[in-house]
N, C-alpha and C positions, 0 to 999 in steps of 0.2 A: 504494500500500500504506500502511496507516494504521500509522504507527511504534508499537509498545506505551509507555505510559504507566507502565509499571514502570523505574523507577529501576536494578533490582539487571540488566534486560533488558539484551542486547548490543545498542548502536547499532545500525542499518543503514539503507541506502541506500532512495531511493524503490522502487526494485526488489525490495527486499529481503536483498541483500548487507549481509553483516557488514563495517562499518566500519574502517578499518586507523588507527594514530594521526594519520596527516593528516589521515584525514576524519573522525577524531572532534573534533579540533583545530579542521578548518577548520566544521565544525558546530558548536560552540560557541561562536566567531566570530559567524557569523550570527544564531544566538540571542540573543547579548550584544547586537550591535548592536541587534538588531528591537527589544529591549527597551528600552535605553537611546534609541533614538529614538523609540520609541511613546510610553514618558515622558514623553518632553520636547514632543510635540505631543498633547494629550487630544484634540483636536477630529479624529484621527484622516488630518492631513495628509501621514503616513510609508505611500507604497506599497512592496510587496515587490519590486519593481525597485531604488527610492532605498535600501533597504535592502540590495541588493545590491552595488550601487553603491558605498556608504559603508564598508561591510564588504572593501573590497576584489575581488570574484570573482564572475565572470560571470554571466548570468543560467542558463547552461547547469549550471553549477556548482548554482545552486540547483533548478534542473529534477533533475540527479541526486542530489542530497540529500534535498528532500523531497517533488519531485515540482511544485508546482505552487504558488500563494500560497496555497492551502486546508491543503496539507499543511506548510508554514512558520508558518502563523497557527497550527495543533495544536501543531507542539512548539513554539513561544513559550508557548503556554498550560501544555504539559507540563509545561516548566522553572516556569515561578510557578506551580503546581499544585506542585512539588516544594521550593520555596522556603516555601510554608506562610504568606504574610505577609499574603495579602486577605482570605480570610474569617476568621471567629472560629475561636481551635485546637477540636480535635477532644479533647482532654484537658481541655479548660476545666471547671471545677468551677463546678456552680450552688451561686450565693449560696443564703443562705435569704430565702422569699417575695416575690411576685411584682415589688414593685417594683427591688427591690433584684436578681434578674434580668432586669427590664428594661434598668437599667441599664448593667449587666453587657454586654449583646447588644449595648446602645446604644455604649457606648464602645468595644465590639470592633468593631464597622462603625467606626464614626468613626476612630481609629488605625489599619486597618486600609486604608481608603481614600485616608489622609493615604502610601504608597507608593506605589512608582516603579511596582512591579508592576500596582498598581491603575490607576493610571495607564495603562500600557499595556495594559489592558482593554480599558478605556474608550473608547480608539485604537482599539483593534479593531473595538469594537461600534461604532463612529462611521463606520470603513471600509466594513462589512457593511452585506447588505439587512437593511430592518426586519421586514419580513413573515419570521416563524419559519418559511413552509412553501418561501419562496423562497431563505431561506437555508441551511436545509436539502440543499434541489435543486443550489444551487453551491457550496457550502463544507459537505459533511456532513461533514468529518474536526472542520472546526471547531464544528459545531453538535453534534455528538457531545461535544466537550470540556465546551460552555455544560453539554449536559444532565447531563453528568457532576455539576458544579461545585454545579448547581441540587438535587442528592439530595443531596450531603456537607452542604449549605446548609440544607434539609431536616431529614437527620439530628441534624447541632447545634442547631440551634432546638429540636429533640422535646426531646431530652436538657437542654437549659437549661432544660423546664421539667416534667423527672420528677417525678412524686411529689405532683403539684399538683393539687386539683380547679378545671382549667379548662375553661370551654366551648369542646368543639374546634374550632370555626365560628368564632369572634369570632380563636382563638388565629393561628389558619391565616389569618385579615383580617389579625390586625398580623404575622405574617411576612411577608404580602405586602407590608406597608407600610413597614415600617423600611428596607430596603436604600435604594430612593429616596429615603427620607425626609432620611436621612443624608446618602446624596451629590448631593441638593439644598443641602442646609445647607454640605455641602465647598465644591462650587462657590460659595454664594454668601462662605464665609469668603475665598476666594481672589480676592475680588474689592473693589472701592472701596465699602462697606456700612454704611449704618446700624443694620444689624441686628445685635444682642447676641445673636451664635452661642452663649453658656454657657447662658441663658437661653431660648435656641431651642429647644437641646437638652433643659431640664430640662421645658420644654412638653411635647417628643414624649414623653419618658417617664415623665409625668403620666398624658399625654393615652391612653397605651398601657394604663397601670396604670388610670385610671380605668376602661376598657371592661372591659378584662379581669377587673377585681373588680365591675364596678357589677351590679345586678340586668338578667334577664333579661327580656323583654316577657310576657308572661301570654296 
């Protein structure tokens, strides 16, 4: 059973039993931990056994919780889905003109990334199949969460850039582009680099702003 993603919703069991305060207690447990160990490994070396493990309770424990590591990967997602700290807020007010909202997107991925949560994304997507239709088929609670995540993502972007006459082809090019763009440039600030990450950054959001204002082909 796929747990609801509403915060105000009653806990419950993989079954679908309403949670008692152990096992809301001992669920948030488990989530803590997932998170704070998927943090700490991005390259995605924390399986939902070790997680169990670490957390103190049994694999059976987590079998009646959330059912399976498909339905523990969702509510780790749910909790940072509810924490608000990886993607750009949903309140965020566009600057005026295009650069100056490029920006704006630019530096909300980039701080945005620089978290634990993001972090433990990242974990995740590193655990998982690549193939979107194979991850689908064995973890749909969690590919359910991705597509969730990927509309709210979506949404913010349209709204960063209301009111604009931009061409929607080129726009929908650099949303695709910025989220890797950025956590390209993370990974490489986290590493032993001669590259001038300030200056990296002020490229991609040149190089965004150029497309996006330059003349159209004929």
């Amino acid at each position: 059973m796929t747990q609801s993603a509403d915060p105000s919703a009653p806990l419950r069991n993989a079954k679908g039993n309403k949670l008692n305060r152990r096992g809301r207690e001992t669920r948030e447990r488990v989530i803590s931990t997932a998170i704070e160990m998927l943090a700490g490994n991005e390259r995605g070396g924390a399986s939902a056994n070790l997680v169990a493990k670490t957390a103190g309770v049994t694999w059976g424990t987590v079998q009646h919780q959330f059912g399976d590591a498909d339905g523990l990967w969702a509510a780790v997602l749910d909790e940072i889905q509810q924490r608000r700290t990886f993607l750009p807020p949903d309140s965020m007010q566009p600057a005026v003109g295009i650069p100056a909202r490029i920006r704006q997107v630019v530096e909300a991925l980039w701080d945005g990334m620089a978290t634990p949560e993001a972090r433990a994304v990242s974990a995740i997507r590193n655990t998982l199949p690549v193939d979107v239709d194979e991850l689908t088929a064995a973890y749909p609670q969690t590919a359910e969460r991705f597509t969730a995540w990927d509309r709210r993502w979506r949404r913010t972007y349209a709204r960063a850039f209301d009111g604009l006459e931009v061409d929607p082809r080129r726009l929908e090019q650099v949303r695709e582009l910025l989220p890797p763009a950025v956590r390209g440039l993370r990974t490489e600030h986290g590493l032993s680099t001669w590259t001038d990450i300030e200056e990296a950054l002020e490229g991609l959001v040149g190089a965004a702003t150029a497309y996006l204002t330059g003349p159209l082909p004929e």
